[in-house]
N, C-alpha and C positions, 0 to 999 in steps of 0.2 A: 865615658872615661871611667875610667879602674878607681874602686876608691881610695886606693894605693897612690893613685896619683894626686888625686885631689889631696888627702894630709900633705903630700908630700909641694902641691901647691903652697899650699894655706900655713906652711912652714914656711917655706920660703919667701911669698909676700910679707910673713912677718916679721922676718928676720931682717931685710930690706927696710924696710920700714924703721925698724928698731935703729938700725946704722945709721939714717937719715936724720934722728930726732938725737942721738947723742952725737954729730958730728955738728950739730947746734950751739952747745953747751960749752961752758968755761972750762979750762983746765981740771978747776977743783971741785967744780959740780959733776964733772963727769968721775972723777974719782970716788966719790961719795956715792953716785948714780952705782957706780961699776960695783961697791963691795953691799949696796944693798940687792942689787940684782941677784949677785951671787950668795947672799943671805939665804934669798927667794929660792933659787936654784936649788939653797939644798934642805929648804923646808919639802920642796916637790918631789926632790929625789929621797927623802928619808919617808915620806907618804907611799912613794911607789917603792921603794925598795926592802925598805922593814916591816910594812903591814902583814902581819899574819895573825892566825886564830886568837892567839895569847895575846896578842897587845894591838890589837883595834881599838880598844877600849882608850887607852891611856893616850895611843896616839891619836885619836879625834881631838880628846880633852887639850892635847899640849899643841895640837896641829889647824887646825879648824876653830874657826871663831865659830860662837853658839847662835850665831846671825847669819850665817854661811848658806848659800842656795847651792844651787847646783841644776847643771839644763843638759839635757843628754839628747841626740840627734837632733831632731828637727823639730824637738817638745817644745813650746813658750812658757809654761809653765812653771818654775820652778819645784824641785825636791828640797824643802828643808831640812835643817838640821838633822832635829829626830827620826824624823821619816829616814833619812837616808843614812842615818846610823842603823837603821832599821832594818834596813836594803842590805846593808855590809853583812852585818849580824847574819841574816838568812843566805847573803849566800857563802860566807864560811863555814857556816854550820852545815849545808851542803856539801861543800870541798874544801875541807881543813885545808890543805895545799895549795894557793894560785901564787905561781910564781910570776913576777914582773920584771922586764926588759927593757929599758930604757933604750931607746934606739936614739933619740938626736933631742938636743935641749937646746930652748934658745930663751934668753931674758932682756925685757925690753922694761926700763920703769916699776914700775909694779905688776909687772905681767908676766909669767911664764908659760912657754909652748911648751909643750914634750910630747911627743911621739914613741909611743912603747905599744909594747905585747902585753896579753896575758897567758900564760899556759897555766891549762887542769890538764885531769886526767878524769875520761867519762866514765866513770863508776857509778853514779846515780843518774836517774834522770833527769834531763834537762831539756828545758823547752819542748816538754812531750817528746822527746826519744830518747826508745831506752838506752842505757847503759852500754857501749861499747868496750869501753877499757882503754880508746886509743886516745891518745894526748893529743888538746883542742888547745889549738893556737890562733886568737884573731889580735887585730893590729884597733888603734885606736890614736887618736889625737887629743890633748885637753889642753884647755888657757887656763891658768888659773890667776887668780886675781889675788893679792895678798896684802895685809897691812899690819906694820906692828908683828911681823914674823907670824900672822895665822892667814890660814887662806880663807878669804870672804866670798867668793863666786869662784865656781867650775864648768866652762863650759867642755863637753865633751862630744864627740862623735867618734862610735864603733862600730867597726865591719862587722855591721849581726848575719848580710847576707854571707861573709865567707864562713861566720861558725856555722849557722845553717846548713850551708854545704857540705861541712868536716861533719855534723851530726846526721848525714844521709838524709835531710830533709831539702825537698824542691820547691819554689816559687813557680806558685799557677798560678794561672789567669782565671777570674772568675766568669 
């Protein structure tokens, strides 16, 4: 399967899910449920929609709890805080410009799905190849976890094999 399909799974298991657990609830727990979800919703979408070079900085501080992990593909590991301010930092400073795309949001409790893009543009090297010039577009899913309007865990998974492909590099067998 495509990994287009699996986000597009693993959205929709969750969204299902999500209907299941507030079709639960009391009238006015679910109204209380409903306007913190959409608190949630748009701590996630001001994360992906406003971060750029100038205000990474201020938006981690006002966005992200300083306890905050974060797990990318199929890592166990987690990336903390600093490290992964660390992460952003280096790669802005690579591509002042990645534009994000919110493609489909779903909030369940303290959780948020989002399914988005990122586009650059390959002007420096990346991942060992060189510089094209041509606009690199891969798809991605994240949950993120939040409390008290900051997000405390991000789990994420990104099509690295489709940027791969858009930067002319191949998957061999060894």
């Amino acid at each position: 399967m495509k990994t287009s399909t699996y986000i597009i799974l693993i959205t929709l298991l969750f969204a299902i899910s999500c209907q299941i657990e507030k079709n639960k609830g009391e009238p006015d727990a679910a109204n209380n449920q409903q306007s913190t979800e959409e608190l949630n919703k748009s701590v996630v979408s001001k994360w992906l929609l406003e971060i750029n070079k100038d205000n990474f900085v201020e938006l981690f501080d006002e966005l992200w709890s300083d306890s905050c992990r974060q797990y990318f593909n199929s890592s166990t590991e987690p990336v903390e805080y600093d490290d992964f301010k660390q992460m952003i930092f280096n790669m802005y400073r690579e591509y002042p410009v990645i534009e994000h795309r919110i493609h489909d949001m779903v909030a369940c409790e303290d959780k948020v799905a989002a399914k988005f893009s990122a586009i650059v543009v390959h002007d420096t090297t990346m991942f060992g190849a060189p510089p094209t010039g041509k606009t690199i577009e891969w798809n991605a899913i994240a949950i993120f976890q939040l409390s008290n309007g900051k997000i405390q865990i991000r789990w994420e998974v990104t099509d690295l094999l489709g940027m791969y492909e858009q930067l002319g590099m191949e998957l061999k067998q060894k």
